[in-house]
N, C-alpha and C positions, 0 to 999 in steps of 0.2 A: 504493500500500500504506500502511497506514493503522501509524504509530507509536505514538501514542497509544490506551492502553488503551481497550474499550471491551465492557462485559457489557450478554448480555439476560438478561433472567428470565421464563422460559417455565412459566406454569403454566395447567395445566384450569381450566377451568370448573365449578364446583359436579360436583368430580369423579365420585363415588360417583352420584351423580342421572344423570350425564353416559354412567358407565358401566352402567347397568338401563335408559337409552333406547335404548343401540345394538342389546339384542335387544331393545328392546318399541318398534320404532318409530312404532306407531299410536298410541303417548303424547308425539310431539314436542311436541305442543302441549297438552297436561295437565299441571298441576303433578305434582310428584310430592315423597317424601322417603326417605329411607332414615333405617333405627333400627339403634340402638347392639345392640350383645348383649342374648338375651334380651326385645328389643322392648322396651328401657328408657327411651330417649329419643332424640330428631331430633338426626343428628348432622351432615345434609346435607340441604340442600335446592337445588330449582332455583330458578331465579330468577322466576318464575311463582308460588311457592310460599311465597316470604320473605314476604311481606304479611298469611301467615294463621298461619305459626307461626315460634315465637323459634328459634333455636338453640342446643339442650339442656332445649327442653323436653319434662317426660315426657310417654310416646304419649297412656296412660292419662287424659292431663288433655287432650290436643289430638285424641281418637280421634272425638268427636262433630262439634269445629267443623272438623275437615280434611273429614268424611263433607259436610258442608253445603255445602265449597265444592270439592266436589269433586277432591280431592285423592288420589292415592295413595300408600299406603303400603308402602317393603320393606323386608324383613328383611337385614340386614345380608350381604355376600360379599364375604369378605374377600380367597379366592383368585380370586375373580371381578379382584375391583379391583387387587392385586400382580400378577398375567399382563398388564394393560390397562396396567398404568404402566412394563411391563419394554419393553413394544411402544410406548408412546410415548417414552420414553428412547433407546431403541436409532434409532429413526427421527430425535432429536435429533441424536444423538451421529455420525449418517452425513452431516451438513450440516454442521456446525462443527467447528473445528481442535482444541477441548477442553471440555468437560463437566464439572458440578458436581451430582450428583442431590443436593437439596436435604432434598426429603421427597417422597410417594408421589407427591404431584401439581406437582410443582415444580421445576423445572432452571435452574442458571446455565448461562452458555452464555460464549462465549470469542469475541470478533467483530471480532479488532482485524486481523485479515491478509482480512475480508470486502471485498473491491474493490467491488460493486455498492452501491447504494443501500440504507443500512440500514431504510427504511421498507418498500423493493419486497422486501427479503431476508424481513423479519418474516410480511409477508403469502404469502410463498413458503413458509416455514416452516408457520405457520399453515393454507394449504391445503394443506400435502404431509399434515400431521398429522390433518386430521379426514376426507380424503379415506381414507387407509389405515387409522382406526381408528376415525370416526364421533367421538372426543372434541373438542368445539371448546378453542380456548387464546386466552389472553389472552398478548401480544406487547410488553413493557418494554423498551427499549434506551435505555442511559446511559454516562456514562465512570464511574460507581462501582456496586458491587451495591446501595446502599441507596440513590442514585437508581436505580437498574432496576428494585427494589420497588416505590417511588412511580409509574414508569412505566407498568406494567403494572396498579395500583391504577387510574390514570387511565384508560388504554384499557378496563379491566370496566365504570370508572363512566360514562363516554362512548361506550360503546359503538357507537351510532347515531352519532357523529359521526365516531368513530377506528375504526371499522373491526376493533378490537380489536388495533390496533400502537399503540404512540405510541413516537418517537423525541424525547430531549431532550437527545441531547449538544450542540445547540444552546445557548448559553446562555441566548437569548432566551426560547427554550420551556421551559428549564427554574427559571428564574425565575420565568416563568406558573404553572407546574406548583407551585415550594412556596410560593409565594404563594395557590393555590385550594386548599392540602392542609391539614387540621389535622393540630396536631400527635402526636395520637392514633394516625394516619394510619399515622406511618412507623415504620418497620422494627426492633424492640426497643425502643421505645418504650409500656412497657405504661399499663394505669390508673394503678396507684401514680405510678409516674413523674406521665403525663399532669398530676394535678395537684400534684406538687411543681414542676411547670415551668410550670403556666398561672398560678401563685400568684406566680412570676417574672414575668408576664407575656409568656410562651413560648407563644404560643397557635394559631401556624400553622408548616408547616415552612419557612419562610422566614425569622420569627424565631429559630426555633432554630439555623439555619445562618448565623445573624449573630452568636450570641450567642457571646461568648467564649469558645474551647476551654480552656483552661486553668484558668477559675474552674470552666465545666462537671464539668471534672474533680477537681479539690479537694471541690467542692460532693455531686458525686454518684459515678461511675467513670470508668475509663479509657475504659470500652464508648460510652457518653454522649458522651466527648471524642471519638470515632471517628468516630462517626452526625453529629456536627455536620461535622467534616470532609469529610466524604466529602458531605453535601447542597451543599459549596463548589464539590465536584468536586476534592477530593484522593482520591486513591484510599488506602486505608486496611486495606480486605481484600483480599487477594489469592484467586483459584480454588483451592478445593481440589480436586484431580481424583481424592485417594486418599481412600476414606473408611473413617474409623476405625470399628476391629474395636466391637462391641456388647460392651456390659460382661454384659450380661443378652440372651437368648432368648427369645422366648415366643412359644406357639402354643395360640392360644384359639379352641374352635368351640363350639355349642350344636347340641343333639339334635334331628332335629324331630320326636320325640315321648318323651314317656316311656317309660323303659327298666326293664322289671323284674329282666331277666338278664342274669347275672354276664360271659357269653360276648362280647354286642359292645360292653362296656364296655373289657374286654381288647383289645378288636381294636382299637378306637381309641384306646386307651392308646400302645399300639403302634404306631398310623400316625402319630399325634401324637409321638410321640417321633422317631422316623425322620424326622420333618421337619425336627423343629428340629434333629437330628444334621448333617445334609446343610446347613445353614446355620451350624451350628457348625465342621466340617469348611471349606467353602466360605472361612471367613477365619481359617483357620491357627490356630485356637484350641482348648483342651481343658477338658471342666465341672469345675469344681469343685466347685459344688453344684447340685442336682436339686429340685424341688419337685414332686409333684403335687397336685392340687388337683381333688376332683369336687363340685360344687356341686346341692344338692336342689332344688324349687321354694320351697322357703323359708329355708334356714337351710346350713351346711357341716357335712358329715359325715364320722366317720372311716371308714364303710364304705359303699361304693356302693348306696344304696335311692333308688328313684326317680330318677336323674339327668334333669337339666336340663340341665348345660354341662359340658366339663372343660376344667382349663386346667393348664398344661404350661410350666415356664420352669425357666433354669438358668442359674447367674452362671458367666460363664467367668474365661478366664487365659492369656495369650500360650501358645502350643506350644512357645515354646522352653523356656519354664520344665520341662516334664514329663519 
């Protein structure tokens, strides 16, 4: 039994693209992309697909050269994608002793009481996952989350060699690992940053996991001082298992077609609110304020003509306060 902490970071694969293959399987081997609301811009692509457009560019300017190289394109599903991330979560959280749902396509995972082979566990994970829901995932295992980031960063970009796991609570490996990593790469780590720290001369994550924590921190935050820590293998975050209540709601669809009457504007006013209620409800919380929002094909209206999208959000406030 294993003392020493040690997290995976389990996330999809070019999720949304991952999730419009499982029913369209005669497009495994077609690029494809999904678009934002309203078909605004590429907010996913597969991996077939990165080579012909950026990510967030609009359709409208990539609708011709996607057509050339053969590319598909969908319209965004959003309840498609939250059912398919509730089913891969749930199928995590029945292999490991504790869970951290991250974001829609992303889980920390808790591995330190796993007795087998953290590489053989990752790949067991991995096929238990695409077998019961067609999503493939990329398999990180580290002794800190922001090596497990890096970890599973590695096994996307080596795919063909890692199999899609890579284990580096080794130290050996995991000095390989931020030594091939820029430091772009890791985990909060954004632009800005990127070059206040390559102007240091911070330019892979092995320099910055040498550089001083302490001036790190003077210099820039405590957040900074963490990320270098933890690339040492200090653990520094801990699993959060409970996750905090939303300050804000929202539930956004678009129409697929233009609506001239007042009647199923109402009814989806209505199904949209009742949802986000039942997510409000769900984390003990009560609104304090309501927005609604119906958008035209061109401009926002204070009365429903023409709709295009509506959108629905509401700032909450603990229930016990009420």
């Amino acid at each position: 039994m294993r003392s020493d902490p040690v997290f995976a970071l389990i996330d999809c694969n070019s999720f949304y693209a991952s999730c419009e293959r499982v029913f369209r399987p005669d497009l495994a081997k077609t690029p494809i992309v999904v678009l934002s609301n309203n078909d605004g811009c590429v907010i996913a692509r597969s991996y077939d697909a990165k080579p012909y457009v950026k990510m967030g560019e609009p359709y409208f300017q990539a609708k011709d050269k996607l057509r050339r190289h053969g590319v598909v394109a969908f319209s965004s599903n959003y309840a498609l994608y939250g059912d398919m991330s509730e089913r891969v979560m749930t199928l995590i959280e029945s292999m490991v002793p504790a869970t951290e749902v991250y974001s829609i396509d992303e889980c920390f995972a808790d591995l330190s009481g796993i007795p087998e082979n953290l590489t053989e566990f990752g790949r067991k994970v991995r096929s238990r996952i695409f077998q019961c829901t067609g999503i493939p995932v990329g398999v990180g295992v580290a002794s800190t989350k922001t090596l497990a980031k890096l970890a599973n960063h590695t096994a996307k970009r080596l795919q063909a060699q890692t199999g899609g796991v890579v284990d580096i609570t080794d130290p050996f490996k995991r000095d390989w690992v931020l030594r091939n990593t820029e430091v772009k790469e890791v985990w909060g780590i954004g632009r800005r940053m990127t070059a206040h720290l390559e102007a240091m001369d911070i330019r892979t994550a092995m320099d910055l996991a040498k550089a001083d924590a302490w001036t790190l921190r003077q210099k820039f935050s405590v957040v900074v001082e963490k990320t270098a820590r933890e690339l040492t293998g200090t653990p520094c975050l801990e699993l959060d298992e409970v996750e905090p209540p939303k300050q804000e709601i929202c539930c956004s669809r678009m129409f697929g077609k233009r609506l001239t009457e007042l009647a199923p504007i109402k009814q989806a006013v209505a199904t949209y609110v009742g949802r986000a209620a039942e997510k409000l409800r769900s984390q003990g919380s009560v609104c304090k304020r309501m927005r609604v929002s119906i958008r035209t094909g061109c401009s926002i209206r204070t009365r429903p003509i023409t709709p295009r999208a509506l959108w629905w959000s509401c700032h909450t406030q603990p229930a016990t306060r009420y």
